[in-house]
N, C-alpha and C positions, 0 to 999 in steps of 0.2 A: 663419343662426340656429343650425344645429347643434343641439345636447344644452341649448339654453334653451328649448329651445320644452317639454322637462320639469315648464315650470313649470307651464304651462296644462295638461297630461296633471293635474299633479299636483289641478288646481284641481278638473278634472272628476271625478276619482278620490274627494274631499273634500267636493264640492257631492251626490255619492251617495250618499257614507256621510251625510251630514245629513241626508237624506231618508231612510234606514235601505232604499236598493236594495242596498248594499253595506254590507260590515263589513267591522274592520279585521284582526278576527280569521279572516276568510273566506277557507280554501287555494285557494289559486289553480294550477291543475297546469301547467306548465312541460313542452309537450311538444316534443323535437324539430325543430318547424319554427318555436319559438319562440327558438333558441337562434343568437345572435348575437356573434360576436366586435367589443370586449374589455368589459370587463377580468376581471368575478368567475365567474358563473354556468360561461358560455360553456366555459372552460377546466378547469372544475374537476366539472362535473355534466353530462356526454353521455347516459349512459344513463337506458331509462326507469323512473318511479317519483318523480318529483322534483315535490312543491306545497310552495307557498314562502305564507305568508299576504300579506295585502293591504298589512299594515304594515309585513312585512321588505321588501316588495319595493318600497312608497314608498322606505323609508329606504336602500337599495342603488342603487335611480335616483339617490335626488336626490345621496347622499352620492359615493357612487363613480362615477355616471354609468353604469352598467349597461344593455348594451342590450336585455338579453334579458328584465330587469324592465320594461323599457320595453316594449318589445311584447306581454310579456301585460300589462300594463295596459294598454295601447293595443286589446286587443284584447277585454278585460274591458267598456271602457268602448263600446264598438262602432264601433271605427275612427277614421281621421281626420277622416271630417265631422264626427261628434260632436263634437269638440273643436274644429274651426272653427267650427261651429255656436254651442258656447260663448261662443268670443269672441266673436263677432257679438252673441250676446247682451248679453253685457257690455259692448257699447259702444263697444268696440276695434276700430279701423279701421286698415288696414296692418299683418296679420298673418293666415298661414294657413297651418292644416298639411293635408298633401298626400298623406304616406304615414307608412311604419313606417319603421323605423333600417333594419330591413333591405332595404328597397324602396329609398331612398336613398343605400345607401351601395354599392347592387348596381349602380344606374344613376353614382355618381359613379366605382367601378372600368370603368362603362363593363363590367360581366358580364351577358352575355347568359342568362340564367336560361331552361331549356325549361318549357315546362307544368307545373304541378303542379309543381316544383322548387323547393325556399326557397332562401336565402343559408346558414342551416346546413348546406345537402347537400352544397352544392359547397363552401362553404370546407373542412369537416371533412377531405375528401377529400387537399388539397393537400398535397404536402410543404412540409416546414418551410420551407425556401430562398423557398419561392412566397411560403407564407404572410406572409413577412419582408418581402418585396417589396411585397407588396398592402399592408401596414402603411406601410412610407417612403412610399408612397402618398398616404396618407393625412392627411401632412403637408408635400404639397407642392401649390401653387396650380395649379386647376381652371378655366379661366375657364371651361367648359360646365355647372359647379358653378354657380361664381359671378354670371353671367349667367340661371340660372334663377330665374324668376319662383317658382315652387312653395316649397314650406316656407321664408320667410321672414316677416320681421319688420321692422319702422321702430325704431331706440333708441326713439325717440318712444311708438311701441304698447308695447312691453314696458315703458319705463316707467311710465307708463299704467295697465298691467296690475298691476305691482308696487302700484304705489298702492296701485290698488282691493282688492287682496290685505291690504295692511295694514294698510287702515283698515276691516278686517271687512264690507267693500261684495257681495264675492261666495260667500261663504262665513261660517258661524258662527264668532264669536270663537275655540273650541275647536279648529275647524280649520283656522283662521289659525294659532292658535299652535301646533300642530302645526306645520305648513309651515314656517313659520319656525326654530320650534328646530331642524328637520332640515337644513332651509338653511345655516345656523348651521355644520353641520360637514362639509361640502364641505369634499373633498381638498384642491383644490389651493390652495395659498397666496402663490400666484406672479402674482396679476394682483389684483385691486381691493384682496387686503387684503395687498399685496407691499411698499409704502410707509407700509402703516399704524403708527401708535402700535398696542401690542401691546391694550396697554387698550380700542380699538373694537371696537363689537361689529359682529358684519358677515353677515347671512345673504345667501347670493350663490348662483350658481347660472353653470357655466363651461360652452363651447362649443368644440370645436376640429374643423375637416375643411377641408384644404387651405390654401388662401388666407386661412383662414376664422380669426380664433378671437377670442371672446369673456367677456365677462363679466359678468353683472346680477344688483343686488340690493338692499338697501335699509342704507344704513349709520349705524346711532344715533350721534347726535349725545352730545358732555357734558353730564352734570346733566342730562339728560328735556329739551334744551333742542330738541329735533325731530330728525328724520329725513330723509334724501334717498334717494329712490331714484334709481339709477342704472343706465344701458343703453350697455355699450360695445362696437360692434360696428370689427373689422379687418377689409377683404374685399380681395381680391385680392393680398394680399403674399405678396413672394417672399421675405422675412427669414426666418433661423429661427425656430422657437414662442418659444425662450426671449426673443428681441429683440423679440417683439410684446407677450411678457407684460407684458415691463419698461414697454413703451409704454401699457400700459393701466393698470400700476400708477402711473405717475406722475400719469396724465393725475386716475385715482381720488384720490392726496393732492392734487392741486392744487382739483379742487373739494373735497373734507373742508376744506383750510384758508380756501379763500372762504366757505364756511359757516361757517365759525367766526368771520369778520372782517366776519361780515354780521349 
């Protein structure tokens, strides 16, 4: 599953503020053992003093993939049960998150973390060369990754889940549409909207670790004529990212155009 399982962090984060436990304008402090490599925070904000609000740091998960927005929200919202709990709730069977970005990404490097240690202590520490290394890493197939049962997903559930996301089932309209226009501007544009006509609109949500890399989201149809969501998971290849993208972009136009001829 990777960096989609963001989406349900994001739901739980949305289903809060509807209930006014959270707000969007509420700083959130970003302390040190929250700070996880890549891509934004991490690199650019070590020292302390650093709260980001609730909204910057939806819109930096879902847009950039940020892992360090991701764990204090993950940690805002009270860990990873809460957020399986969620889905349980919602109906969604074959999906469960298990830990933080940094919990999993400590156990896919196979880093032995002591007591009280986070993933920020020890990566901060490493020279460049290491750090470069534990990255190629990163983009190379894991089967003791891929093989675990923990933080995944079925396409089937995330689809599932996008649905009920879109059709206002688990959250208010306002924070559907929220979610979505942020979705909407995800980086990368190299997998479901990679084959697309420039004209779809496409909120989506991408995943990549190891063997691993994904794509999910919901792509409008022409003329209000409907919607699909869509959940595409790669697991265990040994391709490059760029040859799995292409694989996921195609596979993304080939249902857009059955939709269209149905």
């Amino acid at each position: 599953m990777a960096s989609t399982f963001k989406i349900a962090l994001a739901m739980c984060i949305l289903q809060l503020i509807d209930h006014e436990k959270v707000a969007l304008d509420q700083m959130v402090e970003i302390s040190a053992d929250l700070l996880v490599p890549p891509p934004l925070i991490e690199p650019y904000f070590r020292h302390i003093g650093l709260a980001i609000s609730v909204a910057n740091l939806l819109d930096i998960m879902m847009v950039t993939s940020d892992n360090s927005a991701t764990d204090a929200l993950l940690k805002l919202v009270g860990g990873p049960d809460y957020v399986s709990q969620a889905i349980a709730k919602a109906n969604i069977a074959g999906m469960r998150i298990d830990r933080s970005t940094s919990q999993f990404l400590a156990d896919f490097l196979e880093i032995d973390l002591t007591e009280g240690q986070s993933f920020a202590s020890f990566f901060s520490v490493l020279p460049a060369r290491e750090k470069a290394r534990l990255y190629a890493l990163t983009e190379q197939a894991n089967n003791n990754y891929d093989d675990d049962e923990r933080d995944n997903a079925s396409p089937a559930a995330m689809a599932k889940l996008l649905a009920k996301l879109w059709h206002g089932n688990l959250t208010s309209i306002a924070s559907r549409d929220r979610l979505f226009e942020v979705m909407e501007r995800c980086e990368n544009d190299n997998r479901i909207k990679g084959c697309m006509p420039a004209h779809v609109t496409i909120a989506h949500k991408t995943g990549t670790l190891g063997g691993s890399t994904s794509d999910v989201g919901v792509i409008e149809l022409p003329e209000k004529s409907g919607s699909v969501a869509i959940a595409i998971y790669i697991k265990k290849s040994a391709s490059p990212v760029i040859i799995r993208e292409r694989a996921i972009a195609h596979a993304s136009r080939a249902v857009y155009d059955f939709m269209l001829m149905t």
